[in-house]
C-alpha positions as CSV (number, residue, x, y, z in Angstrom):
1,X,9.2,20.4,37.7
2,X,10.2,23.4,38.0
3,X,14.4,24.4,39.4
4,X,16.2,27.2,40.4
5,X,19.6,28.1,39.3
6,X,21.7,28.3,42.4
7,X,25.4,30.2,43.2
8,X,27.9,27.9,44.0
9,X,30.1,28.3,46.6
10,X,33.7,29.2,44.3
11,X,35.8,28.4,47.4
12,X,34.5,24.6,47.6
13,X,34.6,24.4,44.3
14,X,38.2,25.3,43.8
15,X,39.1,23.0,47.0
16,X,37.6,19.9,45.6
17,X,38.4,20.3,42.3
18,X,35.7,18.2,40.8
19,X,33.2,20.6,40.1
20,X,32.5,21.8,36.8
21,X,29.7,23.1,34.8
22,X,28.0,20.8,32.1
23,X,29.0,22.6,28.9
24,X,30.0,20.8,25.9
25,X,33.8,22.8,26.8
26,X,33.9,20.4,29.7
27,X,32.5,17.0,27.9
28,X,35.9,15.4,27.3
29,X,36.8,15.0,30.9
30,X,33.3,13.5,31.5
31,X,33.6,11.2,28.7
32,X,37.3,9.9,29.7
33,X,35.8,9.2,33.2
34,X,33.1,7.3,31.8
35,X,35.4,5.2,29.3
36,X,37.8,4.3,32.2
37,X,34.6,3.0,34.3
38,X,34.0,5.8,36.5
39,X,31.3,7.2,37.9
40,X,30.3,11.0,37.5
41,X,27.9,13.0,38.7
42,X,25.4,14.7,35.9
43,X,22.5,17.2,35.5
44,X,19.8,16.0,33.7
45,X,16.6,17.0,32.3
46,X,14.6,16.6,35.7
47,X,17.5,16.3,38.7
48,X,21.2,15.1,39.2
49,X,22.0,11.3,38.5
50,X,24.9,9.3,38.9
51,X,25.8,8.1,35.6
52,X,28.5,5.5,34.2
53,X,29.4,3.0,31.3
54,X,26.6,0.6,31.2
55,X,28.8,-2.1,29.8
56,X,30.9,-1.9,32.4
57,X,30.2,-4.6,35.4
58,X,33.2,-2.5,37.4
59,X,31.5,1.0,36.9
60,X,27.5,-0.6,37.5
61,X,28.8,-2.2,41.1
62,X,30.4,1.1,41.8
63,X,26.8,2.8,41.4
64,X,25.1,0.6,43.0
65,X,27.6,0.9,45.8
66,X,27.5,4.2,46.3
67,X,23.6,4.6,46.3
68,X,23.4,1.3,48.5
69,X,20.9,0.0,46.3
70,X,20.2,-3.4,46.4
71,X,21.4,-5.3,43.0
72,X,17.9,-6.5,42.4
73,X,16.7,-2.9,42.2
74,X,16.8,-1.9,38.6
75,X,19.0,1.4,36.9
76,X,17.6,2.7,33.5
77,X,19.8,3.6,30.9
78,X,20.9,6.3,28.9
79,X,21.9,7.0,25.3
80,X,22.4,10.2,23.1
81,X,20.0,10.1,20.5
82,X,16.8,7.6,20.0
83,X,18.6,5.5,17.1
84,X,21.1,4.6,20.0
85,X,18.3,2.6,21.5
86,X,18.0,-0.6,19.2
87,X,22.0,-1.5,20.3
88,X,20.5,-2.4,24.1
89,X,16.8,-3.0,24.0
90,X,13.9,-4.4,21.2
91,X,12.2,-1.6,19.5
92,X,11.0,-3.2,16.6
93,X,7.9,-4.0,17.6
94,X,7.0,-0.5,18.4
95,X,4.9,1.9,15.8
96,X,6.9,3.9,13.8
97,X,7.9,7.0,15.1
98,X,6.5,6.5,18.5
99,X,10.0,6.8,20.4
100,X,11.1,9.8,17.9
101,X,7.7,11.5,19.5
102,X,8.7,10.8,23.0
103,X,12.5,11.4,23.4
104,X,14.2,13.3,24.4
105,X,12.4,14.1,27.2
106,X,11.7,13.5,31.4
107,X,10.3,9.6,30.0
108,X,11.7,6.3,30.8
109,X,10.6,4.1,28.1
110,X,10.6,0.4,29.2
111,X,11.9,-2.2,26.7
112,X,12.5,-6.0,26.3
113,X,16.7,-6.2,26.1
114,X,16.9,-8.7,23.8
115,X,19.6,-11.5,23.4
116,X,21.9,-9.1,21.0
117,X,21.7,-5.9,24.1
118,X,25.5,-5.5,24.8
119,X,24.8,-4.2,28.2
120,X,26.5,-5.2,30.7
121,X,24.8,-8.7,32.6
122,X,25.3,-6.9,36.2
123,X,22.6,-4.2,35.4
124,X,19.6,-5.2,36.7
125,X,20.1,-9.3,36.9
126,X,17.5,-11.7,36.5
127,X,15.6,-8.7,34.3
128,X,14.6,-8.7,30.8
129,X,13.6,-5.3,30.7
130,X,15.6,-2.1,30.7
131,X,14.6,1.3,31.2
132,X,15.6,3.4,28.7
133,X,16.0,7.8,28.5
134,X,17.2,10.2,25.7
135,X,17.2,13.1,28.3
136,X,16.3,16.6,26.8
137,X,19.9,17.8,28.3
138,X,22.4,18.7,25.6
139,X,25.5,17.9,28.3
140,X,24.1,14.5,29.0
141,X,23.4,13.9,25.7
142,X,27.1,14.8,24.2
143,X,28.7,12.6,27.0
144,X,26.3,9.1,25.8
145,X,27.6,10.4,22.4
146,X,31.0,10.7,23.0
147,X,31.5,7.5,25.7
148,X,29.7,5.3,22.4
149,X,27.9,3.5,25.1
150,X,24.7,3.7,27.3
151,X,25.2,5.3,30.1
152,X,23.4,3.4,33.7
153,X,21.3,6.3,35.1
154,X,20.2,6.6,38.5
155,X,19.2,9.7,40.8
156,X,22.1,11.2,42.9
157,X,21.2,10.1,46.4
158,X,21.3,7.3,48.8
159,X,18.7,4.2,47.5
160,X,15.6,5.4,49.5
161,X,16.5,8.8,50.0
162,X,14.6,11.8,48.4
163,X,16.0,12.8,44.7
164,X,18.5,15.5,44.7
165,X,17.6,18.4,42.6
166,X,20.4,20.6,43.7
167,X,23.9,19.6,44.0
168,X,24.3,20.2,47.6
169,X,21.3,17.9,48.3
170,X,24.0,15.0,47.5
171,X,27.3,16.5,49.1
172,X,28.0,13.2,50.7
173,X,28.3,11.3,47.9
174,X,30.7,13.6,46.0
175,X,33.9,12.0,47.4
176,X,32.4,8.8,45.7
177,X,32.7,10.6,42.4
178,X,35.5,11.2,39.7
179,X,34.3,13.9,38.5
180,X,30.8,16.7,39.4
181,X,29.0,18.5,36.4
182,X,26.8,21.6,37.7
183,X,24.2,23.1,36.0
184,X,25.0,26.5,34.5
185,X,22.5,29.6,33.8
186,X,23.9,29.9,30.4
187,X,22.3,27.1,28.5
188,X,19.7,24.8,28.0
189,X,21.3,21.7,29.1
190,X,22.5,23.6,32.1
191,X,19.4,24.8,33.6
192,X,20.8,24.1,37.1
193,X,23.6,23.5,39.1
194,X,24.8,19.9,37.6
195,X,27.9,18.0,37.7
């Protein structure tokens, strides 16, 4: 999929003050959101997702509020870096190598959770499965790091609605968030205006 850098409007910007670009300068404010079970807005490798603490059952019900998504509708998860994986789903059944060769990247790898997964029991009830990303986003990646959780990952937009690849395309769902990364033209992990 191919996106556009955009300009961003400096006046809203400054009004709202929750706007900020996803550099790694900007991480620690995303991460203390995310540890006090908030919900942020965040670039990714294919579009903007609401993200939060996966072990938290306060921060999942706020996403799934906000998107009016059903509870029985499932949210993937994220995590910084593939060895993350093993703490919430069963990958030792896989071939060796096989998620090192996939992730990061724009895939959703779908797992068994297993009975030691430490995610929380309000993501995706009545599942056994969970699906899991490394995005190929540095920004997305350093916040997973830093929150040392898995991070529920869902598109930025109302359940049903079409996927927001540009962060006016969810405008009336920023009051719902703590805190907006944009994408920035300077970086890789930035490639478009993310929260």
């Amino acid at each position: 999929m191919a996106l556009n850098v955009e300009k961003f409007d400096v006046g809203v910007e400054n009004q709202l003050g929750l706007i900020r670009s996803a550099t790694e300068s900007n991480a620690d404010e995303a991460i203390e959101a995310l540890k006090a079970g908030k919900v942020i807005a965040v670039p990714t490798d294919t579009l903007y997702g609401f993200a939060c603490d996966a072990c938290s059952s306060k921060a999942v019900n706020r996403i799934y509020d906000i998107k009016g998504r059903k509870h029985t509708s499932p949210l993937a998860i994220c995590v910084g870096d593939v060895s993350d994986i093993e703490h919430f789903a069963v990958t030792d059944h896989l071939p060796h190598g096989l998620l090192n060769s996939l992730l990061p990247g724009p895939v959703t790898i779908v797992l068994g959770r297993g009975e030691s997964s430490i995610l929380e029991k309000s993501l995706n009830p009545g599942l056994d499965s969970i699906g899991v990303r490394v995005p190929d986003s540095d920004f997305i990646r350093i916040i997973a790091r830093g929150s040392r959780s898995a991070l529920a990952l869902t598109s930025a937009n109302l359940s049903g609605q079409p996927s927001s690849v540009s962060i006016k395309d969810f405008k009336n769902l920023w009051e719902h968030c703590i805190c907006i990364r944009r994408w920035c033209a300077t970086s890789r992990s930035c490639r478009i205006d993310s929260c």
